[in-house]
N, C-alpha and C positions, 0 to 999 in steps of 0.2 A: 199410179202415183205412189209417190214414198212418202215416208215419213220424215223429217227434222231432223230424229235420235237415229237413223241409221247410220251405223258404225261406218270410222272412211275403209274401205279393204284395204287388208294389209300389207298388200304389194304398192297400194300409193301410199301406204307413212312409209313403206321402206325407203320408195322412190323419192319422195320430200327429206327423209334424212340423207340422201345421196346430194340434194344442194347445196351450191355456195352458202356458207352461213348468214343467210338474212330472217328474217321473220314471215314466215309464209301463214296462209290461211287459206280455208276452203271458202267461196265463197258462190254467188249464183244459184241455179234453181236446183243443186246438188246439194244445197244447204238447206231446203225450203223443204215443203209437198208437194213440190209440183216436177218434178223429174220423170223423165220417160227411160228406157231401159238405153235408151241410147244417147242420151246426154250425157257428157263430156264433165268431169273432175275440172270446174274453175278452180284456180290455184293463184290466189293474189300474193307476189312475190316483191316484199318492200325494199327494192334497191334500185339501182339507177336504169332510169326507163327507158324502155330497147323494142323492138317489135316482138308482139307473142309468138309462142312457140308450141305446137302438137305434137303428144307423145303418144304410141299406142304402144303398150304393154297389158301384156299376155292377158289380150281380151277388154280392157280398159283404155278409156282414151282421156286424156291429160291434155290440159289447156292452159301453157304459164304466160300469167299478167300480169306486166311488172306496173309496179306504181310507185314514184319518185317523189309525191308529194309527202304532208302528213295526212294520217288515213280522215283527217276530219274533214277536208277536204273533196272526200271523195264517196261521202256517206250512203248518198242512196245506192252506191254498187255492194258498200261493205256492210252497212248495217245487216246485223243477223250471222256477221263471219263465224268462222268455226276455226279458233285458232289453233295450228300444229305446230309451230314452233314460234317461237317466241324472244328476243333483246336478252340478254341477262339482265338490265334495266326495266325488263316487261312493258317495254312501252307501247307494246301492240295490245294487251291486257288493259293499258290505262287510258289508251285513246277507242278502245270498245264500249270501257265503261262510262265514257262521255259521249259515246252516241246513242241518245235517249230516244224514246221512241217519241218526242213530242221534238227533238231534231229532224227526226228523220220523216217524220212527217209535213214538217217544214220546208224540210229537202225536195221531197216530192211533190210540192205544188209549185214549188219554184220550177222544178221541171216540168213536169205538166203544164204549165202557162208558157213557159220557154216552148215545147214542142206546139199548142196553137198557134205562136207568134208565128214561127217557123210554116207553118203547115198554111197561115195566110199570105207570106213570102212569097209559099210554091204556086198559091190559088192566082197570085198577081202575075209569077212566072205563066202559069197556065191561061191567064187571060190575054198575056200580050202574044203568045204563039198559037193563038187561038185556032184552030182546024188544023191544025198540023201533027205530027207525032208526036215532035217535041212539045207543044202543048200536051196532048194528052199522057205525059209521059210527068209534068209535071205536075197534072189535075190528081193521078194514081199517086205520086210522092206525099202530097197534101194529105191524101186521106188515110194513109200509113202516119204520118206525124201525127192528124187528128185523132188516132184510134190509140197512139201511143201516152197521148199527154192525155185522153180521157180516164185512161186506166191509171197515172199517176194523181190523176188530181181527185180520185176514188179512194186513194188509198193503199194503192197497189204499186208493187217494183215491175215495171214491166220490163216481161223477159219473152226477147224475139220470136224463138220458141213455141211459145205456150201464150202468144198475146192473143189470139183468136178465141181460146177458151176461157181469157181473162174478159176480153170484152164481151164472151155471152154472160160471164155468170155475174157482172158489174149490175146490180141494184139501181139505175139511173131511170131520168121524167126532165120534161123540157128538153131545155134546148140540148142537152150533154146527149139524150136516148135520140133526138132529132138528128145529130149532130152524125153519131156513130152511125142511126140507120142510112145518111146519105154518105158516109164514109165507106161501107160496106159495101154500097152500091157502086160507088165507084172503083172500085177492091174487082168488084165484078163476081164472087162467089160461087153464082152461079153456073162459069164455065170452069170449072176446076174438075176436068175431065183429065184421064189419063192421056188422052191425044196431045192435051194443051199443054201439061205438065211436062211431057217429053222434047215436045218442041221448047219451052222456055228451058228447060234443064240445059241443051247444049248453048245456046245463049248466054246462059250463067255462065258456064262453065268458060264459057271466054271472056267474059268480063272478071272473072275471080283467077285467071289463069296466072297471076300473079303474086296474088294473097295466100298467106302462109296455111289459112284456114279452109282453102278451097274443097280439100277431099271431104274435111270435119261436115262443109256445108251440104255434102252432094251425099252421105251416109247418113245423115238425118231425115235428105229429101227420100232417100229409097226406102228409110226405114218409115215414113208416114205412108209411102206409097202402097208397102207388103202388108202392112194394118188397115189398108181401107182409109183411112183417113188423108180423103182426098181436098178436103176444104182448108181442112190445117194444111196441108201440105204446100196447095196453091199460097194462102195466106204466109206463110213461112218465106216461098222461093220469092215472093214479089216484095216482100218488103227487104229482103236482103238483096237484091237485085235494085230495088231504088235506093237507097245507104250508098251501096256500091255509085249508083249513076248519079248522085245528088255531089258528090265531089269530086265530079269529070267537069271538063270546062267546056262552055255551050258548044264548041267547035267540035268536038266527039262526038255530042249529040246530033247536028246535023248531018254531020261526015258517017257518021255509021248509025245512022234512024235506023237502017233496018234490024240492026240489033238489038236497038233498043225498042225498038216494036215485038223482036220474038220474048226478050227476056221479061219483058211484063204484059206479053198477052196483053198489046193495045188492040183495040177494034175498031171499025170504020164509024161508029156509032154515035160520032160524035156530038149530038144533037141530045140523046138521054146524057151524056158525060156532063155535057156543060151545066143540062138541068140539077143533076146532082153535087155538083160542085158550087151551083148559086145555093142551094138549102145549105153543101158544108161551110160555106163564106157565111152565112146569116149564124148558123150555130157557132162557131168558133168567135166571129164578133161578138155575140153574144155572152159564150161563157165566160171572155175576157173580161167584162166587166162587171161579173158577180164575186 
């Protein structure tokens, strides 16, 4: 892990003073202490919003995200920015200084309750395609939402990444600790063998075959892989793989189950899936109305 105060290198302010003149900032777990040696320079770039873009420069890899709104709008991503350039008006300065950390806390339960809401969506998806893939295909969606909004409504930015080591090290009792242990389980963690990772990897890699961020994704997966870190790893490729499936339209899902069988490692097992998904349905009911 890094530290917060690590300086940006100096081949990305060169490469941030080579942009169009907008207001940029570093932003993501490049900004935090939670960054791995292979995580990506977020670079929030305030002009008019376009699809991101991956830079790799000499040894570094750059990740530009444009955002069209006002940055108050978009606090749970920015709070904590690290501003590198800046308005002549400084108004990326004065909309920093209005995101308070009792905003941005604020921001994050709103998300956090938006991701349960969602994550009992997927539990309802998963109940009407009941034994099929595509059910279990949306019982695993659900419990990526739930593991996401638990860690926002703790207190935390959760970052795709690094959520696995957010949800162990999360201080939770009741229904939230209930909640995540049946989310986990339907996560499956326990097969997060390099057999499974290799077969779900070329899966991904055809459902992201489109997205600008595909390689970004699949140099993260190998560099978890070369460290041993096989549960992060699984944990990482399947939630990015449900993101990905969760805005295809049902007709994809039936049309190519089988890919979407390798890309989140579903299994025949459907009978513990479902048990684990009535305890995540009970916690997330649950925490929604504390």
């Amino acid at each position: 892990m890094r530290a917060p105060t690590e300086p940006i290198p100096s081949r990305v302010e060169k490469f941030l003073r080579s942009l169009p003149p907008s207001p940029v900032a570093l932003i993501g777990c490049r900004a935090s202490d939670a960054s791995l040696d292979c995580c990506e320079y977020d670079i929030a770039v305030f002009a008019e919003a376009k699809e991101g873009h991956v830079i790799r420069l000499d040894g570094q890899t750059i990740e530009l995200l444009y955002f069209a709104g006002h940055p108050r709008n978009a606090i749970v991503d920015l709070y904590g920015m690290r501003i590198a350039r800046d308005s002549n008006k400084f108004a990326l300065a004065s909309a920093a200084k209005e995101m308070t950390q009792e905003k941005f806390k604020k921001a994050l339960r709103a998300t956090g309750r938006k991701s349960l809401v969602s994550s009992l969506f997927c539990q309802r998806m998963a109940h009407q395609a009941s034994g099929s893939v595509v059910g279990q295909m949306w019982g695993k969606i659900a419990a990526y939402r739930f593991v996401s909004g638990a860690i926002a409504l703790s207190g935390k930015r959760p970052m795709p990444m690094h959520e696995l080591g957010q949800a162990r090290q999360m201080d939770t009792s009741g229904v939230v600790a209930e909640g995540l242990a049946a989310a986990l389980e339907c996560i499956g963690l326990e097969r997060a063998t390099r057999p499974s990772i290799s077969r779900s990897i070329q899966a991904l890699q055809e459902l992201k075959s489109k997205d600008y961020d595909k390689d970004l994704v699949v140099s993260k997966i190998e560099y978890l892989m070369g460290r041993q870190m096989l549960s992060d790893c699984y944990f990482f490729m399947g939630r990015t793989a449900a993101e990905n499936l969760v805005k295809r339209k049902d007709s994809f899902h039936h049309r190519y189950s089988k890919l979407v069988q390798l890309a989140l490692d579903l299994t025949s097992d459907t009978q513990q899936m479902e048990k684990s998904q009535r305890s995540l349905f009970k916690a997330a009911s649950a925490a929604l109305k504390e």
